[in-house]
C-alpha positions in Angstrom: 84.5 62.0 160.8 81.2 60.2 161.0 79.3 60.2 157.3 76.7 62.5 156.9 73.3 62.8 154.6 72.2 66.0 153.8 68.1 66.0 153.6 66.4 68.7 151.7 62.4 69.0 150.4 61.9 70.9 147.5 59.0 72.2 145.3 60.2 74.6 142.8 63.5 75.9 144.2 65.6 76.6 140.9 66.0 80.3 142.7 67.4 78.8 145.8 68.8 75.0 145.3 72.0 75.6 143.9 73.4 78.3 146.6 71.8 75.8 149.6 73.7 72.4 147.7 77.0 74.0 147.0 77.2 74.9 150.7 76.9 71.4 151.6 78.8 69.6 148.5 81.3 68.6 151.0 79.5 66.0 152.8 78.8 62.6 151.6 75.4 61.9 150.3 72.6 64.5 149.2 69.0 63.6 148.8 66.5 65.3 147.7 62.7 65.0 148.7 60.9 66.6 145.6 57.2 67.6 145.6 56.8 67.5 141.3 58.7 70.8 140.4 58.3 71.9 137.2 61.1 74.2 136.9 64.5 73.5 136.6 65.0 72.2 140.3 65.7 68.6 139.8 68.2 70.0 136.8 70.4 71.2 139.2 70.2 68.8 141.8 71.0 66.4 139.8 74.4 68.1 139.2 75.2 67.8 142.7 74.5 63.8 142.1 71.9 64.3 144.5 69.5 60.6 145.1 65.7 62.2 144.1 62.4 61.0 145.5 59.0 62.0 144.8 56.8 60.6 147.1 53.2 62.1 148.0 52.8 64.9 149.4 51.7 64.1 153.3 53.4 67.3 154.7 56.2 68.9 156.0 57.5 66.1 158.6 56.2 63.1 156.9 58.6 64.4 153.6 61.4 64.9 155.6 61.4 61.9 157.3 60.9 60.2 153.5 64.6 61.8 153.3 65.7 60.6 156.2 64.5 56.9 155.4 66.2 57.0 152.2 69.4 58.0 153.7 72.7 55.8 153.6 74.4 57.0 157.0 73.1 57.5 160.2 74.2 61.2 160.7 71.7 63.3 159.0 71.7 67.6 158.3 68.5 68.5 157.2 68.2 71.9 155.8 65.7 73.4 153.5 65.9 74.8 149.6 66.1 78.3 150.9 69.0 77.7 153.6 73.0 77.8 153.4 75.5 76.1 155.6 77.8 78.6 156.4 81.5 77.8 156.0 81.5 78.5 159.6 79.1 76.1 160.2 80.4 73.5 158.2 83.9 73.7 159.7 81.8 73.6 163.0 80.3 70.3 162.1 83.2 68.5 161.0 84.8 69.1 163.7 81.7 68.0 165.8 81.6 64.7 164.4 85.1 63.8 164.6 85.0 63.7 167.6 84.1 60.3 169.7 82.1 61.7 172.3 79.0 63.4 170.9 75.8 63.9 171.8 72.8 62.4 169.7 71.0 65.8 168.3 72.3 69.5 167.5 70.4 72.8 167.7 71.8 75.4 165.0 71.0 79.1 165.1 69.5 80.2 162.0 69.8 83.6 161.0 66.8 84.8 158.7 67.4 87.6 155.7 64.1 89.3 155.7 63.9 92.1 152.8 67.9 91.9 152.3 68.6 92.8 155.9 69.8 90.2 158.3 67.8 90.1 161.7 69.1 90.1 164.9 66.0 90.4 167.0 62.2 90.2 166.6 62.0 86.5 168.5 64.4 85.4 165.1 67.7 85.3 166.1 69.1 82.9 167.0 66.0 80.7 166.0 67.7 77.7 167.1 66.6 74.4 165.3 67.5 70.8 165.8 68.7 69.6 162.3 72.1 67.9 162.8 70.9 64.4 164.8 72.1 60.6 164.6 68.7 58.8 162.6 68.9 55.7 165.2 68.0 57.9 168.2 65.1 60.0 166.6 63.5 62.0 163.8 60.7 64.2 162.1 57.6 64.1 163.9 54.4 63.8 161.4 53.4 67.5 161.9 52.0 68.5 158.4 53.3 72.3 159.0 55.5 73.5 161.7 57.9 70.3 161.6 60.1 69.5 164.5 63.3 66.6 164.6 62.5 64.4 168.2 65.8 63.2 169.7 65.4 60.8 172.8 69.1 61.0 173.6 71.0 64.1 174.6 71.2 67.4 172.6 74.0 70.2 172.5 74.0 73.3 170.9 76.0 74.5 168.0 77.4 78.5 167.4 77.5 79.0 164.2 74.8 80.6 162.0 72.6 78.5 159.5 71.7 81.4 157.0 67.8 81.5 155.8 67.2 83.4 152.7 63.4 83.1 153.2 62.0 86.2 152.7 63.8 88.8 149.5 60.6 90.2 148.8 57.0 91.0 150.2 55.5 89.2 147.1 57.8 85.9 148.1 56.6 86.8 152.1 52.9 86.8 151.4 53.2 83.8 149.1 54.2 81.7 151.7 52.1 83.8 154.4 48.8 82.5 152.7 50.6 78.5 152.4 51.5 78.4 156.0 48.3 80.1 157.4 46.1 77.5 155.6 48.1 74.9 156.5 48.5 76.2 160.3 44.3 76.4 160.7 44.5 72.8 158.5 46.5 71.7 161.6 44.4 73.2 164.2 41.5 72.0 163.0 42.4 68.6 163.4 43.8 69.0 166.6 40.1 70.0 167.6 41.7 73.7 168.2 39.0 76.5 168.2 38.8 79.9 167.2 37.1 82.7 168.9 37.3 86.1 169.8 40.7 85.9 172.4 42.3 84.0 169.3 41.3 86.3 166.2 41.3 89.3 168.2 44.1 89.5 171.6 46.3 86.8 170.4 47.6 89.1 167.6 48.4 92.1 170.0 50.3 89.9 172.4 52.5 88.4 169.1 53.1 92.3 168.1 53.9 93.0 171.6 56.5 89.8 171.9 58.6 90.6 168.5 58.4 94.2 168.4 58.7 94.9 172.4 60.2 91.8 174.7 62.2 90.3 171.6 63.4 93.7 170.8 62.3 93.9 167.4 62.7 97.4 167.3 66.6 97.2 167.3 65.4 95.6 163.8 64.8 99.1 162.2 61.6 98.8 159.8 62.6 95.4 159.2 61.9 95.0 162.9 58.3 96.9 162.8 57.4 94.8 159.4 58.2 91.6 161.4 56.1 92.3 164.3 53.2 93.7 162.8 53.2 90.7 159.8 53.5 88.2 162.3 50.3 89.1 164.3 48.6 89.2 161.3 49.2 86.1 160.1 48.4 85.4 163.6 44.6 86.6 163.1 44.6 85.3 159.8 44.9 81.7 160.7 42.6 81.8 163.2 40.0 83.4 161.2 40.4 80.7 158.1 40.2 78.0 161.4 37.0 79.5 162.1 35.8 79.4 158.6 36.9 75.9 157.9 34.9 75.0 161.6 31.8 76.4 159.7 32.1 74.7 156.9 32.9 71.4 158.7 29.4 72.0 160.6 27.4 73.0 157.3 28.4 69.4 156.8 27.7 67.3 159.7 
């Protein structure tokens, strides 16, 4: 089986780190991109005899790629402090890479708990995301938010679930609701993106009406309805702090 280094960022994961590293104890190197915790993350990484950087903080993609710069083997899983390799999965990949034929890049499904109820709808499931790839044919893009691995060789899908525990609690939801919706009109902004009234105002219906209606969100239960109608918000919400932070960049022209 080729070798395999498992990437993670962290920043204050004591909640989450050990369930997402003792799901992945069985590959060969663990590394840990840390953004100055102070709780007792490092603590437990470093039971896992994890390799720990703390680089600046540049972003998303730039730290992950830090990860993947530091790692030993070419075979890279990247997976974040509130994931777990299922043991299907894991059997999955070792069997993958065992193989000599392989493709360069795999897509996982990821399965998202939201509120202690799994989600099998609402445009979640199966959230497929490239994070098993070979490092010499490609890697994170520099996106400060919304991340993505680039693979210039050929991809192939995986089947079985990588489980995200992202969401246990409206208080952890809007926590990270108001760090990705600052960061999404950060991005925007410098992409020259503007914000106007289709954006803060008919861009939000047309999210409800994807999760809830064409992704079947409503197969969800209330899960399903929270989904849909907390997307679009955060929807609005990011375009409206674009727009402020457009004023604010012409009060200073």
């Amino acid at each position: 089986m080729k070798k395999i280094s498992v990437v993670v960022i962290t920043k204050n994961e004591e909640k989450n780190i050990r369930r997402c590293l003792e799901s992945v104890k069985w590959v060969d190197e663990i590394i840990i991109v840390d953004s100055q915790s102070e709780d007792d993350t490092i603590k437990i990484a470093e039971e896992y005899d994890a390799k720990i950087y703390s680089p600046l903080w540049r972003g998303y993609g730039p730290a992950k790629q830090e990860g993947v710069k530091h790692s030993s083997h070419d075979w890279i899983l990247s997976i974040d402090a509130d994931e777990e390799v299922s043991t299907t999965l894991a059997n999955e990949i070792k069997a993958v890479l065992s193989q000599t034929d392989i493709a360069d890049g795999y897509l996982i499904p990821r399965k998202t708990n939201f509120m202690g109820r799994w989600i099998n709808h609402s445009n979640w499931y199966p959230d497929y995301v490239l994070r098993l790839f070979d490092k010499t044919k490609g890697g994170f893009n520099s996106n400060v938010v919304h991340e993505a691995v680039e693979v210039s060789g050929q991809k192939e899908y995986l089947k079985s679930d990588l489980l995200h525990y992202s969401y246990p609690t409206l208080d952890e939801y809007f926590r990270k609701f108001n760090i990705y919706t600052r960061m999404g009109a950060e991005d925007l902004l410098a992409k020259g993106k503007k914000a106007g009234f289709f954006t803060i105002f008919i861009k939000p219906v047309a999210s409800f009406i994807k999760h809830y209606v064409l992704k079947k969100g409503f197969l969800d239960g209330i899960e399903g309805f929270l989904i849909s109608f907390l997307s679009a918000i955060a929807v609005m919400v990011k375009y409206a702090k674009l727009r402020e932070l457009m004023k604010r960049k012409d009060r200073h022209k």
